[in-house]
C-alpha positions as CSV (number, residue, x, y, z in Angstrom):
1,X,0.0,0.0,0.0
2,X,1.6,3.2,-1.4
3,X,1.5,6.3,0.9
4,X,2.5,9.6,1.0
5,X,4.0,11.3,3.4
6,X,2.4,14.9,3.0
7,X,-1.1,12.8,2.6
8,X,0.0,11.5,6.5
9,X,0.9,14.9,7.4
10,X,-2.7,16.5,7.1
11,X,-4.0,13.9,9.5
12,X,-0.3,14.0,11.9
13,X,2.2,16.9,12.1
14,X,5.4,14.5,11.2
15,X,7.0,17.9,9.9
16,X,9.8,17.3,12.4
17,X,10.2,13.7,11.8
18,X,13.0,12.4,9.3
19,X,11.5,9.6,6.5
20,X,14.2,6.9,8.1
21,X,12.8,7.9,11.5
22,X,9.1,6.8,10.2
23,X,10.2,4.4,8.7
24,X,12.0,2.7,11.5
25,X,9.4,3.0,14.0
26,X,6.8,1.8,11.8
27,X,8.6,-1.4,10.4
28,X,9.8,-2.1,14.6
29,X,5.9,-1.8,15.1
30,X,5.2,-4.6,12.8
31,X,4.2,-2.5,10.1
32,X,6.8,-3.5,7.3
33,X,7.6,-0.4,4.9
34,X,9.4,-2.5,1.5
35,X,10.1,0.6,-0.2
36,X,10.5,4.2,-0.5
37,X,10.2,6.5,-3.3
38,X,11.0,10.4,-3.5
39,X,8.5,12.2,-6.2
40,X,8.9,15.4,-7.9
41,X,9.4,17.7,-11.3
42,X,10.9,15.2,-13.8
43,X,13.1,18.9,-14.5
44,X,15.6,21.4,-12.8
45,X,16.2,24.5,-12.9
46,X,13.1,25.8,-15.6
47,X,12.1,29.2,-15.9
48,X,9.8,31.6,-17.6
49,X,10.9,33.3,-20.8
50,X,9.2,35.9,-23.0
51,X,9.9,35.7,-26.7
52,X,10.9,38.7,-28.3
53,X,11.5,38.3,-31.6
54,X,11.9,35.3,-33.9
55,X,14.2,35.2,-37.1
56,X,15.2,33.2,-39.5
57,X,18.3,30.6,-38.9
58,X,21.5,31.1,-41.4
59,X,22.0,27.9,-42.4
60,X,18.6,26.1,-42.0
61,X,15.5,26.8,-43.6
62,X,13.2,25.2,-40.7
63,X,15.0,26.5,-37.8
64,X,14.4,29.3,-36.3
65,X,17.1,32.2,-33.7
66,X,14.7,32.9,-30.8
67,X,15.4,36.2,-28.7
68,X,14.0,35.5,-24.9
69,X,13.7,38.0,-22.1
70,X,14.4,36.3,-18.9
71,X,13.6,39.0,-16.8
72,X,17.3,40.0,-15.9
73,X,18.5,38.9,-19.3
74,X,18.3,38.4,-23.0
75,X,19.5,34.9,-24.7
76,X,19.2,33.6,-28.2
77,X,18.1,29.9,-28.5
78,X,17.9,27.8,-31.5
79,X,14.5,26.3,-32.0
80,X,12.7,24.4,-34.8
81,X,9.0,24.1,-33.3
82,X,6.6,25.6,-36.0
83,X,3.8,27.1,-33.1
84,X,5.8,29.9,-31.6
85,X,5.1,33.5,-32.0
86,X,6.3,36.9,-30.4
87,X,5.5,37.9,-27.2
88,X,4.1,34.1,-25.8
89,X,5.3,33.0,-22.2
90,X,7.1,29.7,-22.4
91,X,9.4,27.5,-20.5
92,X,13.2,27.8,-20.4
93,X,16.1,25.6,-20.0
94,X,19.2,27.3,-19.5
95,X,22.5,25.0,-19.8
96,X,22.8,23.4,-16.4
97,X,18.9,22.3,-16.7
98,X,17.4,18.8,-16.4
99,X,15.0,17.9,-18.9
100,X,14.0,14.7,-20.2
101,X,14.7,13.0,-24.3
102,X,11.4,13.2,-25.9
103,X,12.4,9.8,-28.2
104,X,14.0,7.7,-24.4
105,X,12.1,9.8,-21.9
106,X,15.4,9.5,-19.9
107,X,16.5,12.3,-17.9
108,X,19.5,14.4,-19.4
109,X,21.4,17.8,-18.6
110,X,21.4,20.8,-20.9
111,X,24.8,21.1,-22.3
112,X,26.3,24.1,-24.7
113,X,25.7,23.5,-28.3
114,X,26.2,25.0,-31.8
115,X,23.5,24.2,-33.9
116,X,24.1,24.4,-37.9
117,X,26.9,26.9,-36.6
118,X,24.8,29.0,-34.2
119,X,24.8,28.8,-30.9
120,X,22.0,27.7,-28.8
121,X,22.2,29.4,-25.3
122,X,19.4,27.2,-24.2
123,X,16.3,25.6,-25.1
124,X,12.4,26.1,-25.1
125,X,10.5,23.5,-23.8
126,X,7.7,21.0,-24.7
127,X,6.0,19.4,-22.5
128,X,7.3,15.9,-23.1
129,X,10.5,17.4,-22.5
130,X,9.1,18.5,-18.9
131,X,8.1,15.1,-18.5
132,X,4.1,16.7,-18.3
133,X,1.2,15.7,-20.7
134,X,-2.3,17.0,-21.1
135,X,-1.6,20.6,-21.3
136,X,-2.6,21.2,-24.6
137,X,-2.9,19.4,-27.8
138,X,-0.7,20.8,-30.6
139,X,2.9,19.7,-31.3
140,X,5.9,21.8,-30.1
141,X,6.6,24.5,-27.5
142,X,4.6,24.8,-24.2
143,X,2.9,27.9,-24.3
144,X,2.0,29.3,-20.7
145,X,0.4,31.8,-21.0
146,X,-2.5,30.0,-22.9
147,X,-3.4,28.7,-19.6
148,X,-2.2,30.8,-16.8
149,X,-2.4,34.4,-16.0
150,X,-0.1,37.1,-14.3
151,X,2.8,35.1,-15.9
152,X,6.1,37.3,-16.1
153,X,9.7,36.5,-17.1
154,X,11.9,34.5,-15.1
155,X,9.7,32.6,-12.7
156,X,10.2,28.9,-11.9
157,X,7.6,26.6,-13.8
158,X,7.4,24.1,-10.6
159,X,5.8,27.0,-8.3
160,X,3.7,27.8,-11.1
161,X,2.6,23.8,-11.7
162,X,2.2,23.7,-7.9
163,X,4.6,20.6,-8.3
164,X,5.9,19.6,-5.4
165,X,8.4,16.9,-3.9
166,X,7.0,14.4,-2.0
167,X,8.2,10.7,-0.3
168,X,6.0,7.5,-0.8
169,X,6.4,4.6,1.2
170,X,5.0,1.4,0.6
171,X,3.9,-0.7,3.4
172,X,3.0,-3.6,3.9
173,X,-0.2,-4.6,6.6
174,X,-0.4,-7.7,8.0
175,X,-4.1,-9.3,8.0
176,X,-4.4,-8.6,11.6
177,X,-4.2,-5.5,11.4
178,X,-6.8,-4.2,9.2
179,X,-7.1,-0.8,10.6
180,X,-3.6,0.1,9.2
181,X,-5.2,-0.3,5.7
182,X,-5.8,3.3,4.9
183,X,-3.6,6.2,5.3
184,X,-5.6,7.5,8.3
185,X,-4.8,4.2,9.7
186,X,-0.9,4.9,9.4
187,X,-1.5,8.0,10.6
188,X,-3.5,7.2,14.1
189,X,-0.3,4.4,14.0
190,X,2.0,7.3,13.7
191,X,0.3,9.3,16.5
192,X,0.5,6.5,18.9
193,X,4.3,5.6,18.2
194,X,5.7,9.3,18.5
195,X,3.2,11.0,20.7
196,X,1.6,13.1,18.7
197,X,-2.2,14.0,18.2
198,X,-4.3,13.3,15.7
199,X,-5.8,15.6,13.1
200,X,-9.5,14.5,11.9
201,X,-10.6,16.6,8.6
């Protein structure tokens, strides 16, 4: 049984309690935990960027030299999606950011690169590349400010997502002990074994 840790928190205040601390106490009690998990952004380091103006690459009829305001900065990235326009709110990667392959889905980290002998000093988004789906339909760069408002330059996607980290443990209840077979079960278990009272919603 998967459970997560803030979930526990809104019945328990275990903000001053370390996951191996938990986790000890609950697997001495009888209540095994096999595994833990830490969730989150599938990305780093991903900002809000304003295009400014798009031109025409040198050497490469379908790419495109983006000009993005950061908020403290200007940078030109190389881009081939075919759905931005001037003056959209997207998402930024500078080099140093974590985004994921759109063909392997695997995690990589931005790197500098010269693209058909320009260099990139970055890289817009998609949401596949943000590891995110759903958002809207068409092919190519995330636009933001399609579906959020009061967007500026420069701010960090996850606070805007409301994406936040989170541990899962998966425990493991023994028969007897069907009232451990929710989360406000493991809670009221929680309560018991550190002292601490329990929240009802």
């Amino acid at each position: 049984m998967k459970i997560s840790l803030e979930w526990l928190n809104e019945y328990v205040d275990i903000s001053d309690l370390t996951t191996e601390q938990i986790v000890h106490e609950l697997t001495m009690s009888g209540l095994e935990v096999e595994e833990i998990e830490t969730i989150g952004p599938k990305f780093t380091n991903i900002i809000t960027a304003q295009i400014k103006k798009i031109n025409q690459h040198p050497n490469a009829d379908k790419l495109h030299l983006v000009d993005v305001d950061l908020g403290d900065s200007i940078k030109t990235v190389v881009c081939g999606a075919q759905n931005i326009q001037e003056g959209q709110i997207i998402p930024y990667a500078s080099v140093g950011s974590k985004v994921l392959n759109r063909k392997t889905l695997e995690v990589f980290e931005l790197t500098p690169a010269v693209i058909r002998g320009v260099e990139s000093q970055g890289m817009l988004c998609s949401q596949d590349e943000l590891g995110l789906s759903g958002m809207q339909e068409e092919d190519g760069i995330l636009i933001l400010n399609r579906l959020y408002d009061g967007l500026r330059p420069g701010m960090k996607l996850e606070e805007i997502l409301n994406i936040k980290e989170d541990t899962v443990i998966d425990v493991a209840p023994t028969p007897n002990r069907g009232d451990e077979m929710s989360v406000f079960g493991v809670a009221r278990e929680i309560s018991a074994l550190f002292g601490k009272p329990l929240k009802t919603i």
